[in-house]
N, C-alpha and C positions, 0 to 999 in steps of 0.2 A: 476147722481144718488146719492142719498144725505145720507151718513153715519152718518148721527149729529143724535142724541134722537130726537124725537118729545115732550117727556114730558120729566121730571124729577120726580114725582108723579108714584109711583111703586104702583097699584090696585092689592088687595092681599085681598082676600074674605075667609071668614070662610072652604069654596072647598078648596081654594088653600090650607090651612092647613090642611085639610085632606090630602090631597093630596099628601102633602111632610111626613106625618105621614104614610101613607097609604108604602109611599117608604120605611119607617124604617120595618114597618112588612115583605113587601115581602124581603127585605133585610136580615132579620134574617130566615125566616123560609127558602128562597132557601138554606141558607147554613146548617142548621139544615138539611133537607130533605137529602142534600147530603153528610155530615157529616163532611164538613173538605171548607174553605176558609176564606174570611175576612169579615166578617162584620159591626166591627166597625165603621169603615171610612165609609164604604156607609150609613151608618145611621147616622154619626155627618156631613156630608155633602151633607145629601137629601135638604138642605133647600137652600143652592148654587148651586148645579146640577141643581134642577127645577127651580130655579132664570133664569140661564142659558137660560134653553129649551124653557122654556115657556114663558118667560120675555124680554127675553136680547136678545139671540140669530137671524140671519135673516137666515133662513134654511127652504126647505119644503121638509118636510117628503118623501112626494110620488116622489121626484126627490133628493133621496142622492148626487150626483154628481153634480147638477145644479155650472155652471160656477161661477155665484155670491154669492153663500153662503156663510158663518162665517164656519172658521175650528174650531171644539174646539178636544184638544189632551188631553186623562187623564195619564198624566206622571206614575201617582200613580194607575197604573196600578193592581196593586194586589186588589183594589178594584174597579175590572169588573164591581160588579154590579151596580157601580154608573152611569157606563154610559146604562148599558143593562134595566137599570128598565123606565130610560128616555127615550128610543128608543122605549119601549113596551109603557109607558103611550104618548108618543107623536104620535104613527102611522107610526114610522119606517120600520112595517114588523115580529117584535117581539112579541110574547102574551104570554098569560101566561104560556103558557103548556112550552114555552120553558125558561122561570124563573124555571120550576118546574125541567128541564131537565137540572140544570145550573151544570159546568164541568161535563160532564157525555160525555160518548161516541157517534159522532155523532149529538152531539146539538148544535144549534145555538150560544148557549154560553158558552164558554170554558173558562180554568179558569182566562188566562188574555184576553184583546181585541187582535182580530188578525182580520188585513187587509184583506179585500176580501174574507173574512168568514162570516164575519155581516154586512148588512148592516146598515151604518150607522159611522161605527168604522172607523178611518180615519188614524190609525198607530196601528203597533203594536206594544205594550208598557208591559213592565213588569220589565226587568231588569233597575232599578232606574236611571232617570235625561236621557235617551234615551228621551222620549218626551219631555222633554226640548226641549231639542237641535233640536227635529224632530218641534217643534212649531217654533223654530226659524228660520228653514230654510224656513219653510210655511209663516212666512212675510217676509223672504228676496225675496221666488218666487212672494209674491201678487207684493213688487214692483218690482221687474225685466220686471212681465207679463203685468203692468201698461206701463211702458217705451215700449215693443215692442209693443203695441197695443193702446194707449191713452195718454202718457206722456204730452201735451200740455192741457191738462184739469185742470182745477182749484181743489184744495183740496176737496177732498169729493163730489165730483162730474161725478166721472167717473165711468161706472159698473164696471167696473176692481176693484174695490177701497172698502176693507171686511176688517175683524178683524178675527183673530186669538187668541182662546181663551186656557187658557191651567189651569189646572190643576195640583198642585206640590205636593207634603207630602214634610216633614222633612226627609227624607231618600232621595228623589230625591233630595234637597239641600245639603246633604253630599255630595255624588255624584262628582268626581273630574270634570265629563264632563260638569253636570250643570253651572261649574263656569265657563267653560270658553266657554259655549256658553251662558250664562249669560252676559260676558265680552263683546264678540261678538255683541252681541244685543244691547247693551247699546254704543258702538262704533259706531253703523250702524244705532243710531238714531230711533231705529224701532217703530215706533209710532203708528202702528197698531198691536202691540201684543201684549194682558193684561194676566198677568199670576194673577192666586189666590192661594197663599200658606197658605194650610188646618196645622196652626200652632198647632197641639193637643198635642205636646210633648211628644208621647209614639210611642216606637218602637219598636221592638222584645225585645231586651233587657230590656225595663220599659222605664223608664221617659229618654227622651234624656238628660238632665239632668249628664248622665250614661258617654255623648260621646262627647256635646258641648258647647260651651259657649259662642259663638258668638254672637254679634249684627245682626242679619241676615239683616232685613230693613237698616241697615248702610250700612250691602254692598253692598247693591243694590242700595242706595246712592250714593257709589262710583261706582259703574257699570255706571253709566249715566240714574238711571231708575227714575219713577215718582212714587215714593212709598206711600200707606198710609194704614194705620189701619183701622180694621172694628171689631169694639169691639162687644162682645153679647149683647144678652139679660141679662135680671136681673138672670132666673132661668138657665143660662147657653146657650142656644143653640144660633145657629146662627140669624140674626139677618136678614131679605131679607131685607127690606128696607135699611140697613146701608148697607148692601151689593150693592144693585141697585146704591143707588146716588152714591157710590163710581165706578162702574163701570161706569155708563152716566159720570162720573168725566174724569175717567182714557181715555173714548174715545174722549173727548174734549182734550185731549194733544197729541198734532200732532209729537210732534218733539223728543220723546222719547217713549222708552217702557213705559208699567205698572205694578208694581208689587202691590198686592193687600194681606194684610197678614190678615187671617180670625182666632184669636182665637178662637178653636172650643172643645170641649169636647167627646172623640173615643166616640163611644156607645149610646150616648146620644138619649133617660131619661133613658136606663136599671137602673134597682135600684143600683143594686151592682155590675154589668160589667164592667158602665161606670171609664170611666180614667182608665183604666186597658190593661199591656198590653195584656192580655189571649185575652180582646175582637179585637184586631188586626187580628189573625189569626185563630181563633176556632171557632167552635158554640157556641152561649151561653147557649145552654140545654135549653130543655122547662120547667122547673120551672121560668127559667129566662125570656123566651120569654112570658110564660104566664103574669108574672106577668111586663112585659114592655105594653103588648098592654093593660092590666090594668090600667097604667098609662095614654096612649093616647086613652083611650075610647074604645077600640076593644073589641071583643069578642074573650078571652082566646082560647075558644075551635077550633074557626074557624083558617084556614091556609090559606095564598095566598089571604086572601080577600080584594078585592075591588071591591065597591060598583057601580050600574050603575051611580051615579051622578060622582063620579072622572072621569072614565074612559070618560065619555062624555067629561065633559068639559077638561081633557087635551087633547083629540083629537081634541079641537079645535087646535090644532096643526096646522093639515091638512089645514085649511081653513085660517088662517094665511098665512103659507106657501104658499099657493094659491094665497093668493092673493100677498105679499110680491115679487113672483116670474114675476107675472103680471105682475106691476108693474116697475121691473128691463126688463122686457121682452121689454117695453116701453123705456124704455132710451137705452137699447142694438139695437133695431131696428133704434132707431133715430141716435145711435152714424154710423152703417152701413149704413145710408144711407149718410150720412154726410163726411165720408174714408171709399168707397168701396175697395180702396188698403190693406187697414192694414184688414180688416173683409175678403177679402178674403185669407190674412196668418194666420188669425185667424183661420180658417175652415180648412188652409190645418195642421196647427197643430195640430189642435181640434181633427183631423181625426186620427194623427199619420203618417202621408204622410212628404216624404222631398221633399225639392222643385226639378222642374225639373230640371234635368242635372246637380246635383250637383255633381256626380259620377265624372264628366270632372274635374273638379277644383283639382285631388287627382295630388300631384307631381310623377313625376318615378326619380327613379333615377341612377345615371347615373353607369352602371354594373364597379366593379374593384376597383372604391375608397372607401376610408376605413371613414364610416360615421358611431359616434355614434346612437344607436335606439334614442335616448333621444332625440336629436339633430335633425334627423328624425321628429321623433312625432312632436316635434317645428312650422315643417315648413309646417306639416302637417293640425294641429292646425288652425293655418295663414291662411292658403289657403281657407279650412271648415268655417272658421267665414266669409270671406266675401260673403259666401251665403247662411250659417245658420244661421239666428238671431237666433233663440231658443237654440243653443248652447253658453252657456258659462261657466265661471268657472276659478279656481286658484290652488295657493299650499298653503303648512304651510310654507310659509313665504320661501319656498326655488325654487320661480319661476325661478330664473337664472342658478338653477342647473337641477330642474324639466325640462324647458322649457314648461310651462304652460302660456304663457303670448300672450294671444287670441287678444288681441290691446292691444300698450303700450300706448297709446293716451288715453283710458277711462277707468276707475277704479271705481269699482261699492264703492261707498263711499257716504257719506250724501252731499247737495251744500255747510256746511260751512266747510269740511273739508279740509286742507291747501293746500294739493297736487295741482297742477296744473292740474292733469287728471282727479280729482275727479269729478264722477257725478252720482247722483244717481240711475241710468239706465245704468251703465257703463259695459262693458263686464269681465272686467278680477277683481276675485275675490281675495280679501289678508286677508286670515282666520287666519293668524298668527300661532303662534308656536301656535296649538289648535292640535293635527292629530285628538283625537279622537271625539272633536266638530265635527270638518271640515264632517269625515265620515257621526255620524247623522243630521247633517245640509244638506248635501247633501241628507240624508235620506228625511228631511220633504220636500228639495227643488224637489225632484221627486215626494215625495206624491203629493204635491200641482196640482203638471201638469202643461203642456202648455209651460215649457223650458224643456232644456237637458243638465244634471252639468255630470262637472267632476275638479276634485283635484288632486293634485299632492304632495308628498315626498317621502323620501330615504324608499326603500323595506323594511329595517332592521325596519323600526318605524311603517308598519303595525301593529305591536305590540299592539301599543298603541290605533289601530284603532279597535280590533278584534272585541268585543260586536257589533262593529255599523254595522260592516262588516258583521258580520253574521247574521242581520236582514235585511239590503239591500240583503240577498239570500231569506230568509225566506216569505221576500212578493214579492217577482222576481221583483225589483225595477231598472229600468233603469240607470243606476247610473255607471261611470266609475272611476276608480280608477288611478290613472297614478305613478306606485310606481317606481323609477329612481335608480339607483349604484344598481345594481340587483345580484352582488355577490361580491367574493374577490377580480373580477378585477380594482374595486372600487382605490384601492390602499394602501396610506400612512393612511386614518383616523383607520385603525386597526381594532381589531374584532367587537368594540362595534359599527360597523356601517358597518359591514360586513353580509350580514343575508348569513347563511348557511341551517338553519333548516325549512326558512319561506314559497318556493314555496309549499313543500311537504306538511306543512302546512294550507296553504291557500287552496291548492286543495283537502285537507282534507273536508272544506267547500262544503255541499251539495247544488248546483245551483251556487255556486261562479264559472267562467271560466276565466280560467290564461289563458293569454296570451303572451310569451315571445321569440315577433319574433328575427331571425338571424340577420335581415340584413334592410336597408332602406326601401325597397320595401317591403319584409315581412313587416312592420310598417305599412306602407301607406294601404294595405290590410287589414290589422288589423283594422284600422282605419274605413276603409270603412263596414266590416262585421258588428263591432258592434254598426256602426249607421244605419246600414240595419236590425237588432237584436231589435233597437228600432220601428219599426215601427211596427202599427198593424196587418199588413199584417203578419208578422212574428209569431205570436202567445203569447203565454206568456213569458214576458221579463225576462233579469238576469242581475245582476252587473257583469261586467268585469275589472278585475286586468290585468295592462300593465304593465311586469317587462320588464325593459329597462337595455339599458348598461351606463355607464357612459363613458368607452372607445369605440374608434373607431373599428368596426369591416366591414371585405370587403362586398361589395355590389355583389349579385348575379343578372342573370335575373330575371325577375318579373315569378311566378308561379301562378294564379290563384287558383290554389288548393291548398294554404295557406291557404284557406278561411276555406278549408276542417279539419284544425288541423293538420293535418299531410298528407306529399306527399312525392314523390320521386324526392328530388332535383340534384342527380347523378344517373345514373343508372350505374350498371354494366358495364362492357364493355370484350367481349372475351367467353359470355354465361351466362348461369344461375348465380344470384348471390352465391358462398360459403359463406357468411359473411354479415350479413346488419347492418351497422353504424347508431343510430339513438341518432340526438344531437337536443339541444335548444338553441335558444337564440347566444350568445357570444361563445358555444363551437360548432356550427355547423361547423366553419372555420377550428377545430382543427380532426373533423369528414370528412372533406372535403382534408386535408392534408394528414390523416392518409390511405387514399382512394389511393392518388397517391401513396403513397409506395405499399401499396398490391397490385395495379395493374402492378407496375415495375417487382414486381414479381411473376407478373401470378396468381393473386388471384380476381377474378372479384368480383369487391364490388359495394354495394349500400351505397348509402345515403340517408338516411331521414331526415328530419325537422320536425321538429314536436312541432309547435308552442304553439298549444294547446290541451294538452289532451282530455279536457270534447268537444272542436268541434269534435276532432278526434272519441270520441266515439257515439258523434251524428249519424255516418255515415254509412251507410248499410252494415251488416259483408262484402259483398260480396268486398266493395271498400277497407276495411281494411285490408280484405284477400290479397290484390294486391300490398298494401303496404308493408305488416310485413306479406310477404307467409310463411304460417305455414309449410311448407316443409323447410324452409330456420332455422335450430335449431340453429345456430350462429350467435349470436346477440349482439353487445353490444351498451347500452347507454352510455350518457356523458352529465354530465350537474356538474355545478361547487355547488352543494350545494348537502345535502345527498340524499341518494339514493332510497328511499322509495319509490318513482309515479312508479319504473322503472322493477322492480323484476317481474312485471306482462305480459310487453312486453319483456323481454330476456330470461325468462324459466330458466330451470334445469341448462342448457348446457351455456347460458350467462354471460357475465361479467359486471358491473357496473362500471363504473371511477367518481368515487364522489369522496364531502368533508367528512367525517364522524368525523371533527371534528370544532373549530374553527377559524379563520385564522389568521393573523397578520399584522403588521406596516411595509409595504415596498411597492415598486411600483409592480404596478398589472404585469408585465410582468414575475419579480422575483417569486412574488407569486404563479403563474398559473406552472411557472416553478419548483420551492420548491415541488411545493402539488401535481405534478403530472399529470397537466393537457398539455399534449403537444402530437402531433401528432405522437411520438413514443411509449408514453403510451398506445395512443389506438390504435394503430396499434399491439402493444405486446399483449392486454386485446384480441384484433381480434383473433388473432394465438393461443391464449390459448382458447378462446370459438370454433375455428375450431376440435382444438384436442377435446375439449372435446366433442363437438356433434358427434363425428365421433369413439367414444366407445360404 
């Protein structure tokens, strides 16, 4: 299937310029109507959006999802309407009533793109340089999903084989993560991803000007990318033709990104708006609007118009698309009949189905040794890749402490890069010291579909992940997390790589599920749930966070109601429990300790586990009730970081054993001991929550 242009000759008809005119009006008046977005940029960039939809792009309308499409991402988010006026003049499923209803309650178009809200929208983007990074990981999956399904094909000749198209502002180039999924890109050779940065030089503040001074095309230079300029027109606007031969340019270079820098004019022709930053984020009043559609031939008085000759002929969309799709439909049939092997792992991914009996492949392990989770995960990892191709994935650069390394034999890398593993269909990813790329690069790599990522670094540098992280909730994006040294027991690197505040945090996150098993077996469970969690049979997906230990903690037997969040890993013994222990992670063993002295003396205790909160609350009161019986008032948790998740399952009567504050430069065993974390602490918190239920 052949991704080369047919022409280079861009046909651009006095319609078409209506057409992209006709974008500048609905562009001002949706926001006008509703009194408050951005306009500008959808109106200095109508004339590269419709380049895009109508010209460039191989997409049909009436099949948003179709396997072979072009992704295109609008980074610059804040100006929704650029992509919502193309969706409606192309036959996306958008009309006008819902331009009219734009950010309003309930409507189609809200005030930035959001996934699986519109069709059409293919990220959700708003907070700056997020789709970047989300386009980048969308060409790292086109080749990953080439390699499982067609890698032996010649360039440009496989269906698998698209562009990914993105969209930038000069605010998403600020942006720290741009650059180093910028970096990323241009490292990875990625020769299917054209970016256009809408160069207008106004940002909140005024003229950037205000904020930079950079060579921006330099560094995209030094990025590894194939950069060039697309100057205006005479009377300022963009230019489709110099735009077109540059992108037919940019898709003729295989072996690199493309960055495409479009000097453009905000506004543009408002009289007095334009190059202004007011026209960024405001209406521009209708004396202003009137006197713009004056300039492009409109009729002042009317609102929302377009006429039946635009609308027709940009739905020729549809019939495009139609046939665009046909035609792919033709080499995707030939390619299947050709490897019925690989077409039928195509189907069962396609579906969202894992192969059979992968479930068998999960290691146990062996009860009593003292095995880190991290170390766990590792081999669990290993065992999963050799009968998931669609899973793969890396760390920031700390796979040896992560244990994130899925094959060390193939590394997903270009064919000239030095490594001996390297290949460009390789499984284990090296996103480099990047966290918070890495996060929305995994982002675009689940939009994309058809693999399953996950990344890996130290718990404490979620930090640097949070923005990606909390959009991988927001569109319940498949996507795992593998965050390693999950508290103080870390050790000698000290506080700045100790996180104490981050679980509480993270599960702060609405659809984010932490996950931070005890023991081996909790892991391997873990493991298993949340690629049962992927499939469709499950329902609507979520990112999950794996905080692990860095230290060795004992191995228990395997509980299948791990799966559950939380179970009963001891039970009482001698009757009803007085007191239930409920720990996470690394202090379940010190909840498991503190058990045998209360029982020494005559105090029948439980234990719980309780891996994951948000599974735990998944669970039908009645199974929670059986856990944490609300007749049982003495209660304490324990988990080595502060104590916020926990105040809700210990009640009035309950004691907490946390950190509440930061930790320090010594070996973890000293420090658990220092802070307070030892099996006669919460054996003392126990005897204190006994008295106190018992007033």
């Amino acid at each position: 299937m052949s991704t080369k242009p047919t022409t280079t000759d861009l046909e651009w008809t006095a319609v078409d310029q209506r057409a992209v005119d006709t974008v500048r009006v609905l562009a001002m008046d949706s926001v006008q109507k509703v009194g408050n977005g951005h306009p500008g940029t959808a109106m200095s960039l109508a004339p590269a959006a419709y380049t895009l939809f109508q010209k460039v792009m191989r997409h049909d309308p009436a099949d948003a999802d179709w396997t072979g499409r072009d992704r295109f991402v609008l980074s610059a988010g804040h100006s929704s309407l650029t992509l919502y006026i193309q969706l409606y003049l192309a036959g996306f499923g958008l009309e006008l009533d819902d331009l009219k209803a734009f950010r309003t309650w309930g409507s189609k178009t809200p005030g930035h793109p959001e996934y699986g809200h519109t069709t059409g929208v293919e990220t959700t983007t708003g907070p700056l340089g997020q789709g970047v990074a989300n386009a980048v990981g969308m060409a790292m999956a086109a080749r990953y999903e080439r390699g499982l399904f067609d890698p032996e094909a010649a360039p440009s000749t496989s269906p698998f084989d698209h562009f990914v198209y993105a969209i930038a502002g000069d605010g998403c180039l600020q942006e720290g993560i741009s650059a180093e999924a910028s970096s990323l890109a241009g490292h990875q050779r990625l020769g299917n991803l054209i970016m256009l940065w809408d160069d207008n030089h106004i940002s909140i503040e005024g003229d950037t000007e205000t904020a930079i001074s950079e060579d921006t095309m330099k560094r995209y230079e030094a990025y590894g990318w194939h950069v060039q300029r697309v100057e205006p027109k005479e009377n300022g606007d963009l230019d489709p033709a110099a735009l077109f031969a540059a992108i037919e340019a940019a898709k003729a270079v295989t072996d690199r990104p493309s960055f495409i820098a479009m000097r453009s004019i905000i506004a543009w022709p408002a009289p007095n708006a334009q190059n202004t930053e007011a026209a960024h984020g405001s209406a521009l009043g209708e004396e202003e609007i009137a006197a713009t559609k004056r300039v492009m031939g409109f009729d002042p008085e009317q609102h929302f118009e377009v006429s039946d000759e635009v609308i027709a002929h940009t739905r020729k969309a549809l019939d495009r698309g139609r046939e665009a799709r046909a035609e792919w439909e033709k080499a995707f049939a030939a390619w299947r009949t050709a490897d019925p092997q690989r077409a039928a792992e195509f189907d069962r991914i396609r579906a969202g189905e894992l192969p059979e009996g992968w479930e068998e492949k999960l290691p146990e392990f062996e009860t009593g040794k003292g095995v880190a989770t991290r170390a766990a995960s590792g081999k669990i990892l290993q065992a999963l890749g050799a009968v998931i191709p669609e899973l793969w994935g890396g760390s920031a650069d700390l796979a040896g402490s992560n244990n994130t390394t899925i094959d060390k034999t193939s590394s997903f890398l270009p064919a000239d890069n030095p490594l001996p593993e390297a290949d460009p269909y390789g499984r284990t990813v090296h996103f480099g010291i990047r966290e918070h790329a890495m996060a929305a690069v995994m982002n675009g790599i689940a939009l994309h579909g058809n693999t399953r990522i996950y990344g890996g670094t130290f718990l404490v540098f979620s930090d640097y992940m949070r923005n990606a992280v909390r959009l991988s909730a927001l569109m319940h994006l498949p996507v795992t997390y593998v965050w390693t040294h999950d508290s103080i027991g870390l050790g000698e690197d000290g506080p700045t790589h100790q996180p104490v505040e981050h679980l509480a945090s993270l599960r702060a996150i609405p659809g984010l599920n932490i996950v931070r098993p005890a023991d081996a077996n909790e892991t391997a469970i873990a493991w298993r749930e949340i690629l049962r969690r992927w499939t469709k049979e499950f329902g609507v997906g979520a990112p999950h966070g794996l905080a692990l230990t860095r230290q060795g903690v004992p191995t228990y037997e395997r509980n299948e109601d791990a799966a559950k969040g939380g179970y009963v890993l001891f039970e009482a013994d001698g009757g009803e429990p007085q007191v239930v222990l409920i720990g996470t992670g690394s202090e379940v063993q010190l909840a498991v300790e503190a058990r045998e002295q209360l029982q020494a003396a005559g105090v029948p205790t439980r234990v719980v586990s309780m891996p994951s909160v948000e599974w735990f609350e998944e669970q039908e009161p009645g199974y929670r009730d059986s856990v944490l019986p609300p007749s049982v008032k003495a209660r304490v948790a324990v988990e080595a970081g502060i104590g916020l998740t926990w105040h809700r399952y210990v009640g009035d009567a309950g004691r907490i054993v946390s950190l509440e504050h930061f930790g320090a430069s010594a070996d973890g065993k000293v420090l658990f001991r220092e802070f307070g974390f030892t099996a006669d602490a919460v054996a003392a918190a126990a005897r204190e929550s006994i008295a106190a239920a018992a007033r």
